[in-house]
Backbone as a ProteinNet text record, in pm:
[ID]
protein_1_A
[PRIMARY]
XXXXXXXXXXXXXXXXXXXXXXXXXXXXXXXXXXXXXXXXXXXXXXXXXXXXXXXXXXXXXXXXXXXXXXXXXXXXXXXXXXXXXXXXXXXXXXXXXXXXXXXXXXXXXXXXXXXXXXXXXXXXXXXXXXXXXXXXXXXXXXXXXXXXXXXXXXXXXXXXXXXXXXXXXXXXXXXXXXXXXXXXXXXXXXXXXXXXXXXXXXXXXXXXXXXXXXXX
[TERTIARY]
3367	3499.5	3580.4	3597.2	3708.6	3827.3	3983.3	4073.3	4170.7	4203.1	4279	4469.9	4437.4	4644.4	4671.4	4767.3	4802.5	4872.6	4819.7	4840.3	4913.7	5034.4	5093	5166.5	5260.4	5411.3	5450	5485.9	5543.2	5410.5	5421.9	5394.1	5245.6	5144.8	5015.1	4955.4	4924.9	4798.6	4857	4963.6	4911.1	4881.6	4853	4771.2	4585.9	4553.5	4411.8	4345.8	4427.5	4369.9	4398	4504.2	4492.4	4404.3	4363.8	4249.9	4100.8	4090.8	3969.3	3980.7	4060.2	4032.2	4014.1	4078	4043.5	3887	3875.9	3698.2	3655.5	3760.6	3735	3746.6	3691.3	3709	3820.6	3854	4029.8	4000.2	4061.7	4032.5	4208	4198.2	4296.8	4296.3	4369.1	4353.1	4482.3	4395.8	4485.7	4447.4	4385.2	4371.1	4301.7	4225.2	4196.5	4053.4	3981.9	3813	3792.6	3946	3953.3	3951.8	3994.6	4023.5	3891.6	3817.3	3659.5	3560.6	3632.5	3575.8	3608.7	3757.5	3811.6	3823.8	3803.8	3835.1	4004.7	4080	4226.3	4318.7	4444.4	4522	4658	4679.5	4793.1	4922.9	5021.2	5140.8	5226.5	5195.4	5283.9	5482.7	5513	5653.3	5682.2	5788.5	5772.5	5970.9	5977.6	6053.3	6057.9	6086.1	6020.1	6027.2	6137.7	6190.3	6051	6033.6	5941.1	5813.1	5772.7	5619.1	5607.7	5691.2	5721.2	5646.9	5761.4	5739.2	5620.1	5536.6	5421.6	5340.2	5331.8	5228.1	5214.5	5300.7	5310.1	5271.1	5287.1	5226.1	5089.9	5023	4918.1	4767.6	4863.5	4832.2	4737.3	4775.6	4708.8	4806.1	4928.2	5046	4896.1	4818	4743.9	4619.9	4560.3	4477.2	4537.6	4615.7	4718.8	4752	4797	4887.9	4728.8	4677.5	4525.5	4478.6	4481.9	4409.5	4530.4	4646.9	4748.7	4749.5	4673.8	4683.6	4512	4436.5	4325.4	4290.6	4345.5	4310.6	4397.1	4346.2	4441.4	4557.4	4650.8	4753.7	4873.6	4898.9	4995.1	5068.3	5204	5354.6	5382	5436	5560.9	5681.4	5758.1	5940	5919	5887.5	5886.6	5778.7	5684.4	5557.5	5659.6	5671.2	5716.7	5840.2	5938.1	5961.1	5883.8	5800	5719.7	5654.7	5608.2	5551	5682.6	5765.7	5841.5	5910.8	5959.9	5972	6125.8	6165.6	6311.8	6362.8	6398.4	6471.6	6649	6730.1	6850.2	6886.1	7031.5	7095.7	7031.5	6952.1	6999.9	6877.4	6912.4	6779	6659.8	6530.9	6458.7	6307	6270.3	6105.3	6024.7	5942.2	5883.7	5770	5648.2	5506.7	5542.7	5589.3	5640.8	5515.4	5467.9	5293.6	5345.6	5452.2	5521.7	5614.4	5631.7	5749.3	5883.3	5929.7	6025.4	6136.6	6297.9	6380.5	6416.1	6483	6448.8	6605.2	6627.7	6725.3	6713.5	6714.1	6689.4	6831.3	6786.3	6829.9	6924	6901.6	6998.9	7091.5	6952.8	7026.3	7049.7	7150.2	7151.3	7117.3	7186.9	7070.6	6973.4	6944.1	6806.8	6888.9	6953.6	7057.4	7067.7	7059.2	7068.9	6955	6827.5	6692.4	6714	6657.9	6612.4	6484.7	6424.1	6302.4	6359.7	6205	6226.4	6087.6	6087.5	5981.1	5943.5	5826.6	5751.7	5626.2	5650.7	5479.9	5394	5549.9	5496.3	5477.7	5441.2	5460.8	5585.3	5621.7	5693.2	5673.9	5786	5820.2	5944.5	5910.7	6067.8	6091.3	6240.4	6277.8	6360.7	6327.1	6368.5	6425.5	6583.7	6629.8	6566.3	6527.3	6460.6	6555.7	6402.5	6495.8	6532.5	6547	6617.6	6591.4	6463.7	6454.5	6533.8	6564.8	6695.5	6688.9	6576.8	6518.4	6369.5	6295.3	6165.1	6121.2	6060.4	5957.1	5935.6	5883.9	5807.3	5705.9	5633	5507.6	5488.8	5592.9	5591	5614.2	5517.3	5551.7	5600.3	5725.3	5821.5	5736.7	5731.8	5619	5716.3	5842.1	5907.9	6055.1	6129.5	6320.8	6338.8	6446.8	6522.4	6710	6772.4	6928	6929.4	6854.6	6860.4	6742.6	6714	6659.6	6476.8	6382.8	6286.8	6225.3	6147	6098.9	5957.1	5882.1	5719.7	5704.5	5624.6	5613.3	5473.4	5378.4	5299.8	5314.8	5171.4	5184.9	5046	4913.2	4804.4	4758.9	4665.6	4627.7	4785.5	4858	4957.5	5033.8	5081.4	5118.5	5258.3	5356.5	5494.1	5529	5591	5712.9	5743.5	5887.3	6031.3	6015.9	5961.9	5940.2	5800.1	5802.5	5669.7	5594.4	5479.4	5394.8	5328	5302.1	5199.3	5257.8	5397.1	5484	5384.1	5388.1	5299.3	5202	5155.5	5062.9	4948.4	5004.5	4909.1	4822.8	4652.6	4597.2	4511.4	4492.7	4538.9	4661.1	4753.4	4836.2	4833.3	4907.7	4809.1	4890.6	4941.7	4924.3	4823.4	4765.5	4616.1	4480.4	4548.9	4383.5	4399.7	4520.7	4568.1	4482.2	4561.3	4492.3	4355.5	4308.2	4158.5	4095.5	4143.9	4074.8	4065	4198.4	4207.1	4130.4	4119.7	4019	3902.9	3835.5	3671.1	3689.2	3746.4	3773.9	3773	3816.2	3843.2	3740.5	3635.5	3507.9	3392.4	3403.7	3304.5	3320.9	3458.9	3473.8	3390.8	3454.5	3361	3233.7	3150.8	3036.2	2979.3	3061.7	2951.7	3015.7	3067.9	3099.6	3013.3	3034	2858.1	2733.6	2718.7	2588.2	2551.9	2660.9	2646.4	2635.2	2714.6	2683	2555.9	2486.3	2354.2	2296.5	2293.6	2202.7	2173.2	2326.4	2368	2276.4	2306.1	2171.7	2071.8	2022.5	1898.9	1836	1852.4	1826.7	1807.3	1949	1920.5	1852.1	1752.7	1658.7	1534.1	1514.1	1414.5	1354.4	1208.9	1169.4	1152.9	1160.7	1091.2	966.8	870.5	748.5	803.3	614.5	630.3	671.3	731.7	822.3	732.1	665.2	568.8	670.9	582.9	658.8	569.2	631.4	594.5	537.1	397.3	353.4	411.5	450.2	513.1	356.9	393.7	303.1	289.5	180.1	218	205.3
4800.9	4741.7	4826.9	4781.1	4849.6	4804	4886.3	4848.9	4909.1	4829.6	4853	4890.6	4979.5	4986.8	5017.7	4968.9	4951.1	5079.4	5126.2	5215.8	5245.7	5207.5	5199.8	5287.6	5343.2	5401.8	5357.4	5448.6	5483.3	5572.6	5581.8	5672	5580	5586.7	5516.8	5557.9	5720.7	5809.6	5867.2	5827.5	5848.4	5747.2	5659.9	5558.9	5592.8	5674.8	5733.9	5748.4	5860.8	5919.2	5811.1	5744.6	5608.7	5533.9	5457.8	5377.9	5430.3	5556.8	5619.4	5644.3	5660.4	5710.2	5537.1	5466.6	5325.7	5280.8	5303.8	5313.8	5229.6	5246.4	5140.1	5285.5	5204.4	5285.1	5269.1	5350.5	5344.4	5367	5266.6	5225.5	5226.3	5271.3	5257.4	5204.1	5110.5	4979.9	4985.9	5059.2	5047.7	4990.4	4864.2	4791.6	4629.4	4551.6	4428.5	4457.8	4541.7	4534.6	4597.8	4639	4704.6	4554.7	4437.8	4321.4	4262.8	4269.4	4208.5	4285.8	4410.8	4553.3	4560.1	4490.1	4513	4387	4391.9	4291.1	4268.6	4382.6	4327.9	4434	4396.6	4481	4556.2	4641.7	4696.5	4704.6	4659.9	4677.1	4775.5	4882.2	5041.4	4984.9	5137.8	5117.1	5206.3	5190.9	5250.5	5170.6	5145.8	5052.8	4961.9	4851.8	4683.8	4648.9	4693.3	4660.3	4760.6	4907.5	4983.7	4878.5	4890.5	4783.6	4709.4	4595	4482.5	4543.1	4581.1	4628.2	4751.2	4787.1	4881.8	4779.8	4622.5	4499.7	4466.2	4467.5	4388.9	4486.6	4626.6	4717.5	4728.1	4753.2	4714.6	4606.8	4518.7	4372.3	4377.9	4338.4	4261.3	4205.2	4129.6	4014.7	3924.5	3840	3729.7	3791.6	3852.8	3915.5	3896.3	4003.7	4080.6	3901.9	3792.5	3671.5	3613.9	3598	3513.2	3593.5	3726.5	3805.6	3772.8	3760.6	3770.8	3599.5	3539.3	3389.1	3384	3460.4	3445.7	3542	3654.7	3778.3	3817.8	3908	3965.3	4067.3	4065.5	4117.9	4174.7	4344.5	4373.7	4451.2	4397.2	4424.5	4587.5	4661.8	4762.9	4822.8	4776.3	4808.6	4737.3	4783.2	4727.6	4657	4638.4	4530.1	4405.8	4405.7	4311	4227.5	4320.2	4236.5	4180.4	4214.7	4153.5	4045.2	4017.5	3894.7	3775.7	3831.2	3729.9	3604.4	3495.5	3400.1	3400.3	3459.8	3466.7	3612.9	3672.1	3800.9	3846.7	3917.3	3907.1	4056.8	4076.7	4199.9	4312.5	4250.5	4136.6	4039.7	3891.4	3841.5	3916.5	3937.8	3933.6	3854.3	3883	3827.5	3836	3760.4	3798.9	3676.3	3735.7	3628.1	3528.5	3491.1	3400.5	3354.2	3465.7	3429.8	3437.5	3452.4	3488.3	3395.2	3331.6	3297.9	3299.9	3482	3506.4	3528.9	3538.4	3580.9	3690.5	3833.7	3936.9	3961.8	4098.2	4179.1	4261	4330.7	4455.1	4586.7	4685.2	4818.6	4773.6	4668.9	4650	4731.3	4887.6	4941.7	5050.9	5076.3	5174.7	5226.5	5383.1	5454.9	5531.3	5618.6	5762.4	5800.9	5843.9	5964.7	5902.2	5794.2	5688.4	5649.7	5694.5	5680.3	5717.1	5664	5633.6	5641.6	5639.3	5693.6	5545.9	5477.4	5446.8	5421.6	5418.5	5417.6	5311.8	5225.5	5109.3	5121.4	5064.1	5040.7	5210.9	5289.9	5401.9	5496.6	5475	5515.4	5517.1	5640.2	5637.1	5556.3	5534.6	5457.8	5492	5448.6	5561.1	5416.8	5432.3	5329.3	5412.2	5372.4	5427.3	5379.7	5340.7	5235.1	5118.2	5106.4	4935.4	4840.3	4704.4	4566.7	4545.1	4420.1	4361.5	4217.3	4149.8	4042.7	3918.8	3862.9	3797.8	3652.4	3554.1	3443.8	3439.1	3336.3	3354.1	3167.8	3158.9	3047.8	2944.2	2877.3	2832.1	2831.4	2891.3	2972	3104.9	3180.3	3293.2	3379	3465.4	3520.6	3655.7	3672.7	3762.2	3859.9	3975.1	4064.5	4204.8	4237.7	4355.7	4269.9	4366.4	4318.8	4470.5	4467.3	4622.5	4541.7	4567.7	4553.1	4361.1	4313.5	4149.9	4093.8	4145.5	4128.5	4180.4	4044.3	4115.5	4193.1	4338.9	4423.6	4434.6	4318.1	4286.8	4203.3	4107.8	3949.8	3940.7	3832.2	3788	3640.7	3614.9	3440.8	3422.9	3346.8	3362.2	3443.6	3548.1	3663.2	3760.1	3726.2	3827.8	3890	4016	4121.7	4164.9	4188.4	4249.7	4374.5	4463.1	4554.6	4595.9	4633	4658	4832.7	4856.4	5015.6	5055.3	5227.3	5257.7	5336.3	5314.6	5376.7	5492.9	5493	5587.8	5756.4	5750.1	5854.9	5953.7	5865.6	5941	6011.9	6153	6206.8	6167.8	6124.6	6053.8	5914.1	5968.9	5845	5775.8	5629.4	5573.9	5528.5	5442.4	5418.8	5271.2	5217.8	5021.4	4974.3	4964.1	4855.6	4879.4	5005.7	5045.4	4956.2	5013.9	4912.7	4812.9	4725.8	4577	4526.2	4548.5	4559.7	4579.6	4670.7	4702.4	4546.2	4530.2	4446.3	4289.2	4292.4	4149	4115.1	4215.9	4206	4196.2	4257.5	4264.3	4112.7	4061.5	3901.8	3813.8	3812.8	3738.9	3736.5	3870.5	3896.1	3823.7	3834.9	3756.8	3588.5	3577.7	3432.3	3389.5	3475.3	3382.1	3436.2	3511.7	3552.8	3424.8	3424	3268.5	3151.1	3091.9	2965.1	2971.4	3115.2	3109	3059.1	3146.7	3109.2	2975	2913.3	2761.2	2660	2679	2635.8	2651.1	2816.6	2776	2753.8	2723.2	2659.1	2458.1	2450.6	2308.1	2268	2356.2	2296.1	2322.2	2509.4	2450.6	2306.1	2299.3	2100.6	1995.3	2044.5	1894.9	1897.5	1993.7	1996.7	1955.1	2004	1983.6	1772.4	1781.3	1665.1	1623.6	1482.2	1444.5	1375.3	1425.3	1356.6	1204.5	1166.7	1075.8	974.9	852.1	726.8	658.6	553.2	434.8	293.2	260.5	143.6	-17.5	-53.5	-231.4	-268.3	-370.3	-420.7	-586.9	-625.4	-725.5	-825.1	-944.9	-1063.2	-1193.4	-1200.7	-1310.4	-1405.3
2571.2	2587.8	2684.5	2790	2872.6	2851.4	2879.1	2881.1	3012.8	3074.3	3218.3	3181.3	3228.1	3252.2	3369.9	3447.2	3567.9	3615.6	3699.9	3757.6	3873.5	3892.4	4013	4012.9	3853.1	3835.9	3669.6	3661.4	3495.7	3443.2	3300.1	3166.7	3154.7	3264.2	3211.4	3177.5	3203.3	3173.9	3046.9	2968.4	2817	2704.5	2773.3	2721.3	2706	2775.2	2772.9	2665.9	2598.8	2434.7	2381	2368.5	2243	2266.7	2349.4	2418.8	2347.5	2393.2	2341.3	2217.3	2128.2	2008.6	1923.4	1967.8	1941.3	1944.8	2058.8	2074.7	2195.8	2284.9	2390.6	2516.4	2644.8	2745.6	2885.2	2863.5	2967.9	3092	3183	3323.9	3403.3	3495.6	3579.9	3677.1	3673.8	3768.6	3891.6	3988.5	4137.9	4212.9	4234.4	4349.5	4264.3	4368.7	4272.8	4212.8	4286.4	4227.7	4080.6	4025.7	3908.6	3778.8	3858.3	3750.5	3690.4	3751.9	3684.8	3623.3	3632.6	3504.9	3374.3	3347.5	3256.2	3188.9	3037.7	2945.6	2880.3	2904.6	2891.6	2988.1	2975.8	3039.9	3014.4	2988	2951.2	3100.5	3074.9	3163.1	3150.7	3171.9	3111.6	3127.3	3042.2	3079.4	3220.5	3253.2	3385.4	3420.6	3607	3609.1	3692.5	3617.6	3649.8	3803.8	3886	4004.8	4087.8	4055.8	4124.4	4111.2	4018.2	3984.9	4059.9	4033.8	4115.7	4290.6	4336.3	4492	4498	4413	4466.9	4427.4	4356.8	4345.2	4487	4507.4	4645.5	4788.6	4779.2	4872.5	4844.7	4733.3	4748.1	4711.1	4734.9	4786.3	4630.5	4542.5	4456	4336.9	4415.3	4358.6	4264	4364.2	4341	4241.3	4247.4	4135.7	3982.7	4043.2	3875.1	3856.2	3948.7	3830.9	3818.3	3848.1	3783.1	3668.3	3650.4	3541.5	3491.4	3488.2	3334.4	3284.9	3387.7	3282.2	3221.9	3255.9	3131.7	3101.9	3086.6	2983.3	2887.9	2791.2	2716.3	2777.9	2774.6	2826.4	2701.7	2765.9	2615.6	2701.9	2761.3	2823.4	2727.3	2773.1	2736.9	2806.8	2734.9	2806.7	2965.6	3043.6	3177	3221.9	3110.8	3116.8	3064	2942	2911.6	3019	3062.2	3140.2	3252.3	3286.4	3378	3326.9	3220.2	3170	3119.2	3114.3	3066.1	3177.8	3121.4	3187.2	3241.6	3208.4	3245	3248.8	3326.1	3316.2	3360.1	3280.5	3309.1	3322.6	3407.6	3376.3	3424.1	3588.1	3654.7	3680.7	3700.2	3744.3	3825.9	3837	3897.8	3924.5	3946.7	3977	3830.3	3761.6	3681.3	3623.1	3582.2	3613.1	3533.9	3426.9	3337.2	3244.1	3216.1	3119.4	3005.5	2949.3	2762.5	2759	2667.8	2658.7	2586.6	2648.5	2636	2729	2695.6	2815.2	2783.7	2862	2822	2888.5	2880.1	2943.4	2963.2	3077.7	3125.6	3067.9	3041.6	3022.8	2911.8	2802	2716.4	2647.4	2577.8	2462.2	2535.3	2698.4	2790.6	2820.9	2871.4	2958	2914	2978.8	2924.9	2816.2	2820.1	2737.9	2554.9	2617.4	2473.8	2415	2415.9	2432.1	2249.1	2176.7	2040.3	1996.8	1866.1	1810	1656.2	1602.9	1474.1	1395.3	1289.2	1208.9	1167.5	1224.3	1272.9	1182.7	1073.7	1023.5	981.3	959.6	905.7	1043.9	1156.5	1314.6	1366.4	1445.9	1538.2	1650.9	1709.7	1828.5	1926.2	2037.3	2072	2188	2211.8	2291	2372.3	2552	2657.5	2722.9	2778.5	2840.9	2805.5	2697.4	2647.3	2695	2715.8	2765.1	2571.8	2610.2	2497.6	2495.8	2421.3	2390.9	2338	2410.6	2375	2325.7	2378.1	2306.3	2305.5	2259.9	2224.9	2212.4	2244.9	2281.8	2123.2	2082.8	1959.6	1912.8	2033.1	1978.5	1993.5	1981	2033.4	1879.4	1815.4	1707.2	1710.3	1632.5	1605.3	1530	1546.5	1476	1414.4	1520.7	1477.4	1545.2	1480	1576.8	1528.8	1639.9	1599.6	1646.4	1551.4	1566.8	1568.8	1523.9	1514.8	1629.4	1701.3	1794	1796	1831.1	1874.8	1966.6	1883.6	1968.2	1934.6	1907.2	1913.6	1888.2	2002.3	2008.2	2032.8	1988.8	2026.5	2072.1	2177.6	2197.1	2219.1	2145.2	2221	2243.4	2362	2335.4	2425.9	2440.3	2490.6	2361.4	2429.6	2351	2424.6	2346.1	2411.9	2326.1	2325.8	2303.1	2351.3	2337.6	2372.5	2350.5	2293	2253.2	2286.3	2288.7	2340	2210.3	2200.5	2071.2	2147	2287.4	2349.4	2334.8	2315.8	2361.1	2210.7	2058.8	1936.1	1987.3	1957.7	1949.9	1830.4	1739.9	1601.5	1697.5	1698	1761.1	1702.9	1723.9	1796.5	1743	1842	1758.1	1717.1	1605.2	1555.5	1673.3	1761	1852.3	1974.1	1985.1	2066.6	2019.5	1877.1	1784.4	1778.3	1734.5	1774.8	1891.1	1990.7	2137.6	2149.7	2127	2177.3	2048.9	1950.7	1870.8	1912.8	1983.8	2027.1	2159.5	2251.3	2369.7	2311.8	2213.1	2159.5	2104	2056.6	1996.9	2095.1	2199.5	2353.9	2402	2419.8	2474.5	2399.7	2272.5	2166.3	2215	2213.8	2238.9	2355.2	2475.3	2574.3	2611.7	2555.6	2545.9	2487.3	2365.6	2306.2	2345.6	2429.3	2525	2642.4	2711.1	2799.6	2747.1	2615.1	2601.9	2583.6	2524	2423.6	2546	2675.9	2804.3	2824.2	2874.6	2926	2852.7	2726.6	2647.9	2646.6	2672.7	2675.3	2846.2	2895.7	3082	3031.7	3004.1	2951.6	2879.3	2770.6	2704.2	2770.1	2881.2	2939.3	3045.7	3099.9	3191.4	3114.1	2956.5	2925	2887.9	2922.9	2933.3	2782.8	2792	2611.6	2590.1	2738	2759	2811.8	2854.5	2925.9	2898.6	3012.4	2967.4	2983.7	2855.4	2854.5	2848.9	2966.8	2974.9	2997.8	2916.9	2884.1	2995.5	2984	3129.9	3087	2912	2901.8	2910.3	2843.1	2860.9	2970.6	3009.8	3115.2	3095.8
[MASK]
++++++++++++++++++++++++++++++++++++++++++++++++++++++++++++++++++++++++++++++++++++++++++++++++++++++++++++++++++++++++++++++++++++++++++++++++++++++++++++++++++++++++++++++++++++++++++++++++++++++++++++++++++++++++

């Protein structure tokens, strides 16, 4: 099981040890030949506007949006806004694969940076966006202050807060993650096969066709 985190800018390389202690193998994905190695993808936190413009310097905009509509994908702080469908405060660019609307730098600046106790785990929130509506298929998993700060939809993954910052590894949204890519992989491992099995059959013959010479 590989797992890709994007490597352009922000806090990616401490995603490493969690990855591995999960039991998967951590890939850093700087260019496009990194997308067909990897079975899911992590969107580090970082900041959304930088990302944005180093996608686009090195040219893999069109990769990264084809891999985020059929892989597993798990947003943080400035991932998530990138997956979301709407972004505010201030508008920008964003792939619209979740369907959530978000807000940028909601709960202010660095200085205001927070820590809370998530499922028995720390979590720390860094200039976090701020999830502000949510889709109808979009499941609410955590909120912090009324608001959700862990969403799922399908195989996508969001939070608003970062788990990587824990030294305790892995942390459960690593194993979450690594579990839901090994589930994705099973899936279409066996839709291949059930395909070439389905041509195989229908190549095979059912012996010869006897046919009527009828009476005259």
């Amino acid at each position: 099981m590989r797992i890709g985190v994007l490597a352009l800018q922000g806090a990616f390389h401490l995603h490493k040890s969690h990855i591995e202690a999960a039991g998967a193998e951590y890939v850093e994905v700087v260019n496009t030949s990194y997308f067909e190695k990897i079975d899911g993808l992590i969107l580090p936190g970082g900041e959304s506007a930088t990302i944005l413009k180093l996608i686009e310097i090195v040219g893999i905009e069109e990769s990264l949006s084809d891999f985020l509509k059929t892989k597993p994908v798990w947003g943080i702080c400035a991932g998530a806004i990138l997956m979301a469908k709407k972004v505010q405060n201030p508008e920008q660019k964003c792939y619209g694969i979740l369907d959530i609307e978000i807000e940028r730098n909601s709960y202010g600046r660095q200085l205001e940076s927070t820590e809370q106790m998530l499922d028995n785990y720390l979590v720390s929130y860094i200039r976090a966006p701020k999830i502000i509506s949510t889709g109808n298929n979009v499941k609410v998993l955590a909120q912090r202050n009324g608001f959700p700060s862990w969403v799922e939809e399908r195989n996508l993954m969001a939070t608003t807060f970062h788990p990587e910052i824990n030294h305790n590894m892995p942390s459960p949204w690593h194993k979450k993650f690594v579990k839901m890519c090994g589930q994705r992989k099973a899936l279409l491992t066996a839709l291949e096969q059930h395909v070439l099995i389905g041509a195989y059959d229908s190549t095979k013959t059912t012996g010869p066709t006897v046919r009527s010479s009828g009476c005259d």
